[in-house]
DOROKE-622269 format. One record per residue (C-alpha): residue number from 1; z, x, y negated. Coordinates in Angstrom, 2 decimals. Layout:
// DOROKE-622269
@num: NUM; up: Z; east: X; north: Y .
...
//
This chain:
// DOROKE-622269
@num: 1; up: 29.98; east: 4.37; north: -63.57 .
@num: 2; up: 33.38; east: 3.53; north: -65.26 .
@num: 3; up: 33.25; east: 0.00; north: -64.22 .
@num: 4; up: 32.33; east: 0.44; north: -61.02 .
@num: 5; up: 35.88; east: 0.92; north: -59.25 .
@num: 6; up: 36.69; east: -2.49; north: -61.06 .
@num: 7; up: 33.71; east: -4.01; north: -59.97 .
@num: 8; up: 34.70; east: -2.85; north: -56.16 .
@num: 9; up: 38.32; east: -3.99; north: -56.66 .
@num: 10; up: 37.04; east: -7.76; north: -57.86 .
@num: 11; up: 34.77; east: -7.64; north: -54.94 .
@num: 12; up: 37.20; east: -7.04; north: -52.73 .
@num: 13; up: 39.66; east: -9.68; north: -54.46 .
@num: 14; up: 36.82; east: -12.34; north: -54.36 .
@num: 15; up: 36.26; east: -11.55; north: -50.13 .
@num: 16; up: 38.07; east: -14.45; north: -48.00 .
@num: 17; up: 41.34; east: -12.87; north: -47.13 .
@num: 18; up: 41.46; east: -11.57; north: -43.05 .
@num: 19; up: 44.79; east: -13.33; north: -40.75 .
@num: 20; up: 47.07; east: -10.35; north: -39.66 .
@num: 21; up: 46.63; east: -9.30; north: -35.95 .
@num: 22; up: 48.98; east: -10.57; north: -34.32 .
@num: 23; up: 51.84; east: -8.02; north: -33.22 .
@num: 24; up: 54.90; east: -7.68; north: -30.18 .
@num: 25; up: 54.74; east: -10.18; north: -27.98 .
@num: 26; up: 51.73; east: -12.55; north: -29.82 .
@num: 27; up: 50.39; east: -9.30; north: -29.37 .
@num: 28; up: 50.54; east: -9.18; north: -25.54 .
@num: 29; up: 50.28; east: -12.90; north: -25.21 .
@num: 30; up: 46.42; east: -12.83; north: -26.60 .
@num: 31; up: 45.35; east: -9.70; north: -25.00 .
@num: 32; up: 46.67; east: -11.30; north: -21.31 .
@num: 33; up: 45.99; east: -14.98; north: -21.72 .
@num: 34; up: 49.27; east: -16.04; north: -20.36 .
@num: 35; up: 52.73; east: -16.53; north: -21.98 .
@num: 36; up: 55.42; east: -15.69; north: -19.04 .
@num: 37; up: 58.95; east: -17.85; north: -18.96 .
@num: 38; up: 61.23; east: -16.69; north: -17.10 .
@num: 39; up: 63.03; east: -19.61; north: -14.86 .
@num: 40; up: 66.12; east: -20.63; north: -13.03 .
@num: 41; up: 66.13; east: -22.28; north: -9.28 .
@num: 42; up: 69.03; east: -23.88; north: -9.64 .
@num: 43; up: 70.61; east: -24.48; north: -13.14 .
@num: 44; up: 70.73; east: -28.37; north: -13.13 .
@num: 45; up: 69.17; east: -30.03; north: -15.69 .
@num: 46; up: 68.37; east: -27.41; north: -17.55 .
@num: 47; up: 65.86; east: -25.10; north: -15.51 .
@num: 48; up: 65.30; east: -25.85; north: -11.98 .
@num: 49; up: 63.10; east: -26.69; north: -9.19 .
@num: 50; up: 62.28; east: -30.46; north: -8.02 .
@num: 51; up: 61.32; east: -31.40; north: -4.51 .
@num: 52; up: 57.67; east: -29.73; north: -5.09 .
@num: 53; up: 59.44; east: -26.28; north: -5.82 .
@num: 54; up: 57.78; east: -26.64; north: -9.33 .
@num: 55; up: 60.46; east: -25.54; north: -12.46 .
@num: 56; up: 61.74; east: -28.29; north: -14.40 .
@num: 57; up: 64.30; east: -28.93; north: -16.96 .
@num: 58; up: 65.86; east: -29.41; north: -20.21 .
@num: 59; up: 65.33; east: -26.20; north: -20.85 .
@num: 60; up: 61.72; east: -26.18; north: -19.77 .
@num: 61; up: 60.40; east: -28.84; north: -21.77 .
@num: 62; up: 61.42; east: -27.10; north: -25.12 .
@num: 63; up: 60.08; east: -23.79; north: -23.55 .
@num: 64; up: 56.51; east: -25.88; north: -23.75 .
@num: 65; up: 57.52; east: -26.73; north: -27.25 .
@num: 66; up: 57.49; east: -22.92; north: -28.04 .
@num: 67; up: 53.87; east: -22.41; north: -26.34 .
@num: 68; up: 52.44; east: -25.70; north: -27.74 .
@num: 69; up: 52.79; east: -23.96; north: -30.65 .
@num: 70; up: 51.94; east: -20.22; north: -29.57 .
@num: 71; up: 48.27; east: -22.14; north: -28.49 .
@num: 72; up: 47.78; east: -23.07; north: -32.60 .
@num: 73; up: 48.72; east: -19.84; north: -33.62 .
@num: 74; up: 46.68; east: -17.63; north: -31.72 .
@num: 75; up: 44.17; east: -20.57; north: -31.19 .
@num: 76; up: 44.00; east: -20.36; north: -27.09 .
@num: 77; up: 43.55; east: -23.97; north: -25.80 .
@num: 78; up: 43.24; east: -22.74; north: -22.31 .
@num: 79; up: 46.15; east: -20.39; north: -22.77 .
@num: 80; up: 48.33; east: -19.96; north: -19.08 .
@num: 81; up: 51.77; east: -20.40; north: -18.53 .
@num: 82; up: 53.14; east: -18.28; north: -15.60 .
@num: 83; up: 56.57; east: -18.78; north: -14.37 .
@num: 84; up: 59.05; east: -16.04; north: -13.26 .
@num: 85; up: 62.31; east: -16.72; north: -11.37 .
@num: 86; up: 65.23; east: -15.00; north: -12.74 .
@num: 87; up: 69.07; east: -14.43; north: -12.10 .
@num: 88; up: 72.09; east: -14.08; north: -14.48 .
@num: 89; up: 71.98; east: -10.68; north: -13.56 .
@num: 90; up: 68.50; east: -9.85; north: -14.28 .
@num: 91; up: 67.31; east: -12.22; north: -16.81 .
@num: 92; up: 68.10; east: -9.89; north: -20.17 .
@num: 93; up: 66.56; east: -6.46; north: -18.07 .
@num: 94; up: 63.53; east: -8.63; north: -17.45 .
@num: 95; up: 62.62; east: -9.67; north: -21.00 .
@num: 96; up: 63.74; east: -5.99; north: -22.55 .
@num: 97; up: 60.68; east: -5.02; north: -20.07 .
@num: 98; up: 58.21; east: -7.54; north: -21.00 .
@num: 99; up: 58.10; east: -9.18; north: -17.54 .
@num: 100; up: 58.82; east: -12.62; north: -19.28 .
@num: 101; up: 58.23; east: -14.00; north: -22.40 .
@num: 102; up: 60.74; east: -16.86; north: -23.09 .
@num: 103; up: 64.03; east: -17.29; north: -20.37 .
@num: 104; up: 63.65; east: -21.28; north: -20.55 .
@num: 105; up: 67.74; east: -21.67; north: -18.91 .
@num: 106; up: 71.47; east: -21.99; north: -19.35 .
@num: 107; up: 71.74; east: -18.74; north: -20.96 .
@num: 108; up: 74.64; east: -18.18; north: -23.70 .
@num: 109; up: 74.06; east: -16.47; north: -27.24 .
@num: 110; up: 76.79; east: -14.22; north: -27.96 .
@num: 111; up: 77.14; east: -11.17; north: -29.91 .
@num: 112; up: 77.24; east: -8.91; north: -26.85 .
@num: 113; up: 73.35; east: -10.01; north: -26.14 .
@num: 114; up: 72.32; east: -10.40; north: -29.52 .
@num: 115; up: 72.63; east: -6.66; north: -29.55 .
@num: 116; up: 69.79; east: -6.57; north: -26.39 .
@num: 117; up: 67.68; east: -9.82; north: -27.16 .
@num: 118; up: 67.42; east: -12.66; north: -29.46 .
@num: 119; up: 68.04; east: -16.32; north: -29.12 .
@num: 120; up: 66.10; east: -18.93; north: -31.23 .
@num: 121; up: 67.83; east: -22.25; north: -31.95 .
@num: 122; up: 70.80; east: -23.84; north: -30.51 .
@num: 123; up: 69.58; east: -26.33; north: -27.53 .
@num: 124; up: 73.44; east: -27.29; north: -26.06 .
@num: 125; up: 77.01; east: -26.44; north: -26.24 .
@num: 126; up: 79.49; east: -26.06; north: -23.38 .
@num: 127; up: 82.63; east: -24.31; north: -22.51 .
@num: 128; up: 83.52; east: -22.33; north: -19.84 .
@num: 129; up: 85.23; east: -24.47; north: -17.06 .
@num: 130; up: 86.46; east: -24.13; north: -13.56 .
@num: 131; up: 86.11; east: -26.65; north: -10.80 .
@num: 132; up: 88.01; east: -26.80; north: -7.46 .
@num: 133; up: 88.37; east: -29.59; north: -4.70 .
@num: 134; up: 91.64; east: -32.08; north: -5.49 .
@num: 135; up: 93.41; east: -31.57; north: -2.61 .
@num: 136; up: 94.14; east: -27.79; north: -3.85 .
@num: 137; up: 95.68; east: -29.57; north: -7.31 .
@num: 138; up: 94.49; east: -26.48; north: -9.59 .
@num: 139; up: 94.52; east: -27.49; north: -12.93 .
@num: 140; up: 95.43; east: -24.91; north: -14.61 .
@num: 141; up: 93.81; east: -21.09; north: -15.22 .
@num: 142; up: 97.63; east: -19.93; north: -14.16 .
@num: 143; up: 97.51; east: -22.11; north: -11.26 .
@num: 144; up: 94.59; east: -20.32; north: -9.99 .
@num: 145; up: 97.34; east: -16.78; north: -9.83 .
@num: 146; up: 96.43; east: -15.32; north: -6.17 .
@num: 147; up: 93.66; east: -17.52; north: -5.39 .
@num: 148; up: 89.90; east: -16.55; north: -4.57 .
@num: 149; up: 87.86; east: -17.36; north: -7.31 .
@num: 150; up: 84.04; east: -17.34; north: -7.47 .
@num: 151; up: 82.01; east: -17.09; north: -10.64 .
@num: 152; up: 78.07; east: -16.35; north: -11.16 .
@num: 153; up: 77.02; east: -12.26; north: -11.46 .
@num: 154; up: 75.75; east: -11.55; north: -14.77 .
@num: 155; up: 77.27; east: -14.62; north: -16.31 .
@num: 156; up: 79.58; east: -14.83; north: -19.65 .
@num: 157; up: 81.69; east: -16.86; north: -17.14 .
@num: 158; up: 82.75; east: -14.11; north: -14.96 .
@num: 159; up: 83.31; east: -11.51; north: -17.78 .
@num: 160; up: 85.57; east: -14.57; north: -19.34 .
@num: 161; up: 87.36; east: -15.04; north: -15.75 .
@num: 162; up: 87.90; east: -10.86; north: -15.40 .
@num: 163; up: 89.75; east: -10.75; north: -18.77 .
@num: 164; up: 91.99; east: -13.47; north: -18.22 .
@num: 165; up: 92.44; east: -12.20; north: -14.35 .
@num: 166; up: 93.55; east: -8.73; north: -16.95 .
@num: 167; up: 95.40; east: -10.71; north: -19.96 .
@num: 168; up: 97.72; east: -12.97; north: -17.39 .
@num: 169; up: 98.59; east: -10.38; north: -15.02 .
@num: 170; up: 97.04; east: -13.24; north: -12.39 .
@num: 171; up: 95.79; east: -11.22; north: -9.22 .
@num: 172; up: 93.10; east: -13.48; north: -8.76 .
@num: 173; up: 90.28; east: -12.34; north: -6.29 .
@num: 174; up: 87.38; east: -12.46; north: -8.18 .
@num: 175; up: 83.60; east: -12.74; north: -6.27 .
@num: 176; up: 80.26; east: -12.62; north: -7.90 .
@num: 177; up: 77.89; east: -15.21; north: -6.35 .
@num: 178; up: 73.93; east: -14.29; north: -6.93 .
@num: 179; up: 73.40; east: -17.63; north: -8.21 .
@num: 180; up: 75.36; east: -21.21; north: -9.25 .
@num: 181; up: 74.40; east: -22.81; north: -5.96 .
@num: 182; up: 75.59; east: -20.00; north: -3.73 .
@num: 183; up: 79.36; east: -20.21; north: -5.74 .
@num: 184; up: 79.39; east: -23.89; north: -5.48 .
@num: 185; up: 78.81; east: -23.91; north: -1.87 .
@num: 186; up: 81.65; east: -21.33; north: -1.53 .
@num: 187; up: 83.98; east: -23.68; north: -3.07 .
@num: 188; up: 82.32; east: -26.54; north: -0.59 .
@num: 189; up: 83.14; east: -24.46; north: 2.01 .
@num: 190; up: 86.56; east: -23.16; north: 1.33 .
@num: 191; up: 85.65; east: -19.66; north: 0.91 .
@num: 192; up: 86.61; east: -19.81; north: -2.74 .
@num: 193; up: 89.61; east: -22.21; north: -4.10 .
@num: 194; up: 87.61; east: -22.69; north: -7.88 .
@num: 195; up: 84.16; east: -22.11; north: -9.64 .
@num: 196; up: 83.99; east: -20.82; north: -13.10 .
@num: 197; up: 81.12; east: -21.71; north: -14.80 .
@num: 198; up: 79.52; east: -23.70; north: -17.54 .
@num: 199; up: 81.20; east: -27.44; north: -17.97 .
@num: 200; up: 77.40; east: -29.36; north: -17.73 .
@num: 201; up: 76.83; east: -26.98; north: -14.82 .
@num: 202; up: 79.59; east: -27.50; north: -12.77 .
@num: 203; up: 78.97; east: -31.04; north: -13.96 .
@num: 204; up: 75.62; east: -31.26; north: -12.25 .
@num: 205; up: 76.92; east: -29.05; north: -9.06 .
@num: 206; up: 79.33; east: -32.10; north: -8.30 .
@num: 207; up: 77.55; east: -34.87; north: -9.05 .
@num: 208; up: 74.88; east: -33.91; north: -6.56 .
@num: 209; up: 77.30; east: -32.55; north: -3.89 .
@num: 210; up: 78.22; east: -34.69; north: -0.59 .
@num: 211; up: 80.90; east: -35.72; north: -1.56 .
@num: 212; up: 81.76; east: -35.86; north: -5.55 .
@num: 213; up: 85.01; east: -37.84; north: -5.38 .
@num: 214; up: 86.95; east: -34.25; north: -3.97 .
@num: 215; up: 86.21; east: -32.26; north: -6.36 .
@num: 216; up: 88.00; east: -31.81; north: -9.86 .
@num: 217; up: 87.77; east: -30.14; north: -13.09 .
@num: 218; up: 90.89; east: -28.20; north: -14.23 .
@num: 219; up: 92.40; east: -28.90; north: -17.43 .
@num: 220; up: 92.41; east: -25.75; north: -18.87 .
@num: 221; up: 89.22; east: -23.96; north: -20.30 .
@num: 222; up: 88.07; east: -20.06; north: -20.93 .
@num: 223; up: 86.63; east: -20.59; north: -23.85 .
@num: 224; up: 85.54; east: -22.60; north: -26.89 .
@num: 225; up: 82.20; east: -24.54; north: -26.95 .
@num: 226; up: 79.72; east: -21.79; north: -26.79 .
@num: 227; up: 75.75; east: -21.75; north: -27.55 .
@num: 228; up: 73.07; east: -22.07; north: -25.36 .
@num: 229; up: 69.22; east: -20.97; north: -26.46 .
@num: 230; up: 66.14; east: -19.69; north: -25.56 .
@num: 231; up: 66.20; east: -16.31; north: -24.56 .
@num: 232; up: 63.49; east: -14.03; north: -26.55 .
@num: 233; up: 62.74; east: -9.81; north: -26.93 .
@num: 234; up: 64.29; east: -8.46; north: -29.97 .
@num: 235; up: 63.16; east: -7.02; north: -32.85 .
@num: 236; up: 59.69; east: -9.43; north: -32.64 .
@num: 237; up: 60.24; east: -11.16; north: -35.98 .
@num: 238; up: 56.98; east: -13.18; north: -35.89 .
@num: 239; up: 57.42; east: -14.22; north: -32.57 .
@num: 240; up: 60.94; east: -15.42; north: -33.63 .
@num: 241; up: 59.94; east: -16.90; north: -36.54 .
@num: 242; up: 57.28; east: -19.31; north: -34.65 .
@num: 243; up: 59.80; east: -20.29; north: -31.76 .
@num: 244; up: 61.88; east: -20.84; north: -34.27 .
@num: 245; up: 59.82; east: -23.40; north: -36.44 .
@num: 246; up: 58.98; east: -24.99; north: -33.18 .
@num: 247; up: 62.24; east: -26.05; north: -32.16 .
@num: 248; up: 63.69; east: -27.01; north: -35.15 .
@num: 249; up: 60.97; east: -29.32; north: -35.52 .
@num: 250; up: 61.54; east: -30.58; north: -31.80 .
@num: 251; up: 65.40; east: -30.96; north: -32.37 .
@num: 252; up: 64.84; east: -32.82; north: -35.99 .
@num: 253; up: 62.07; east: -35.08; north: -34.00 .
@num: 254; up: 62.52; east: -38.50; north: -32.43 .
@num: 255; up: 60.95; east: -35.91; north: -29.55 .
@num: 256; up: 63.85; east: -34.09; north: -29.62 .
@num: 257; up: 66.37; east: -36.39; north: -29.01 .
@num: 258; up: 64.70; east: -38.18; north: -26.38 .
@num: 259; up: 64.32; east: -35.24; north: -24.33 .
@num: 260; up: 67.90; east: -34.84; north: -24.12 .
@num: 261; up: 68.40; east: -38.24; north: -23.36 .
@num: 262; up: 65.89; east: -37.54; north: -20.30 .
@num: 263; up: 68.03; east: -35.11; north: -18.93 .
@num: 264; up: 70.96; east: -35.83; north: -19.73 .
@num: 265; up: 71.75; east: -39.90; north: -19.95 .
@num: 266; up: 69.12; east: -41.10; north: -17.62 .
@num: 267; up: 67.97; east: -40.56; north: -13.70 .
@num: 268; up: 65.97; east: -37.20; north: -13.02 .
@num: 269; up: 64.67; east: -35.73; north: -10.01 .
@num: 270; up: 64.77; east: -35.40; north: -7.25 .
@num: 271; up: 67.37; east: -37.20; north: -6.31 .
@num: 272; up: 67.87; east: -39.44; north: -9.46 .
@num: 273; up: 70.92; east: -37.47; north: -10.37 .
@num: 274; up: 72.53; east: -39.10; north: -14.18 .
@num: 275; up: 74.65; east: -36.61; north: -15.48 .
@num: 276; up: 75.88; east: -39.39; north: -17.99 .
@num: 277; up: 76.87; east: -37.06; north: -21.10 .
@num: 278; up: 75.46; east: -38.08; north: -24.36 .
@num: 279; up: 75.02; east: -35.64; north: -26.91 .
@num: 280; up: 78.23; east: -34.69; north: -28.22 .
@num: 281; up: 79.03; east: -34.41; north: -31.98 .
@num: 282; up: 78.72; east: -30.60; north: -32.55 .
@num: 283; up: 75.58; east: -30.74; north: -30.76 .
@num: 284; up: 74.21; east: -33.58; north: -32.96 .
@num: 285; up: 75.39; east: -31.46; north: -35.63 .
@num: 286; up: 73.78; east: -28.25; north: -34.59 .
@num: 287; up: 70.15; east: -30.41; north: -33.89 .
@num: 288; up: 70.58; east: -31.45; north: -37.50 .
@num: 289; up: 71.01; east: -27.80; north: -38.59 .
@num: 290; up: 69.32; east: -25.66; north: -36.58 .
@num: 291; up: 70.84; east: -22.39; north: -36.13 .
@num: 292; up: 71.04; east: -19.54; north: -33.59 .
@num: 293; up: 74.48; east: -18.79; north: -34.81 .
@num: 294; up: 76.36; east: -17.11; north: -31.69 .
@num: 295; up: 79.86; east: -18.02; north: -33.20 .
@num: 296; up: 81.51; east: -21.10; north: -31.79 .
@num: 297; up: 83.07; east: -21.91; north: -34.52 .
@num: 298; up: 80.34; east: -22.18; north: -36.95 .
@num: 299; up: 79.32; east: -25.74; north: -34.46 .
@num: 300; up: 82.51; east: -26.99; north: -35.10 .
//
């Protein structure tokens, strides 16, 4: 009788050893049979929709990255992607919910979020710019002092524009556009004299416009290089840790880099926009070293 709790303990040693169920959002991902990203309309090339209003993008493609590798782990083949449009304003609110599962976007990782979400790795790096047309020869943030300025609600960008608006005593007239297209079109249409916003954004915004010779970056930016990444709930440390692993893989891959040279040094749809802006050197850096590092300065 002695032996027998050893006997039951080598038993139990000797039995094949059970996978953990999976918990957070693997958790909801197996029970529903879909993994939700959340999308943007009209954040060129990152996340957007082509001439078939299907969601494309930068952004996208390492988004299916991410659920390649959700379909291994929780071995669903067959499992369905469902797509959910979101805004700057609403995209954190609607992953804290559960609505979505990944934002697949332009979205910057700062401290401020990383206090409300998490971000896996580093995908691109861009400062905060402004745009305006030439004739209005605004180069400068103090040359935009009494002017109309438009920025995107919800964005880092418009926080950014407020406190220098504060700092330089400026009296600028700041607006909140629901979306990047709806401020660039107030610039096209002289309801607003500049555009703050992501450089690569504004970027795309004129390159597709009618006419891209009028329009002009200022020489003056709002802030340093800042991090984008994927958008994820917080607190889910396995779910981190496999998105995680996925891209790093993707960015250190062959893969990796000629994704970005899809979007970003060749032709894309629909209307065979080049954005001609190879991968800079912090960004090679930061694809070397994955990282979801929200300080600027560590891409340096």
């Amino acid at each position: 009788m002695r032996l027998l709790p050893f006997m039951f303990a080598a038993l139990l040693a000797a039995l094949p050893a059970q996978a953990a169920e999976p918990t957070g959002t693997l958790q909801k991902i197996k029970e529903t049979g879909t993994i939700t990203l959340g999308v943007r309309d009209s954040s060129v090339p990152f996340s957007y929709l082509d001439d078939h209003q299907k969601p494309v993008g930068y952004a996208i493609d390492i988004c299916m990255q991410i659920v390649e590798a959700v379909k291994k782990e929780l071995n669903l083949p067959a499992l369905k992607v469902a797509t959910v449009s979101v805004l700057s304003s609403n995209r954190i609110p609607l992953m804290a919910n559960g609505t979505i599962d990944l934002e697949c976007g332009s979205t910057t990782n700062n401290p401020d979020r990383q206090k409300q979400v998490s971000f896996t790795n580093t995908h691109y790096l861009t400062a905060s710019a402004f745009v305006a047309k030439k004739a209005a020869h605004l180069t400068t943030i103090d040359s935009l002092k009494g002017k109309t300025v438009v920025s995107t609600a919800g964005s880092t960008n418009i926080v950014q524009l407020n406190k220098a608006n504060a700092d330089r005593n400026l009296g600028i007239t700041v607006i909140a556009a629901k979306d990047h297209a709806e401020a660039f079109l107030m610039v096209e249409t002289d309801r607003a004299a500049a555009f703050v916003m992501d450089d690569v954004i504004l970027a795309s915004f004129i390159a597709s416009s009618k006419d891209p010779a009028a329009y002009a970056f200022g020489d003056e930016a709002f802030s340093l290089p800042e991090p984008y990444g994927i958008m994820l709930r917080k607190d889910d440390a396995p779910f981190k840790a496999l998105a995680d692993k996925a891209t790093a893989a993707f960015y250190l891959s062959q893969a990796g880099r000629a994704n970005y040279e899809k979007w970003f040094q060749a032709a894309i749809p629909p209307k065979g926009l080049d954005l001609n802006t190879p991968m800079s050197k912090a960004l090679q850096g930061a694809y070397m070293h994955p990282s979801d590092s929200p300080d600027p300065a560590s891409y340096k």
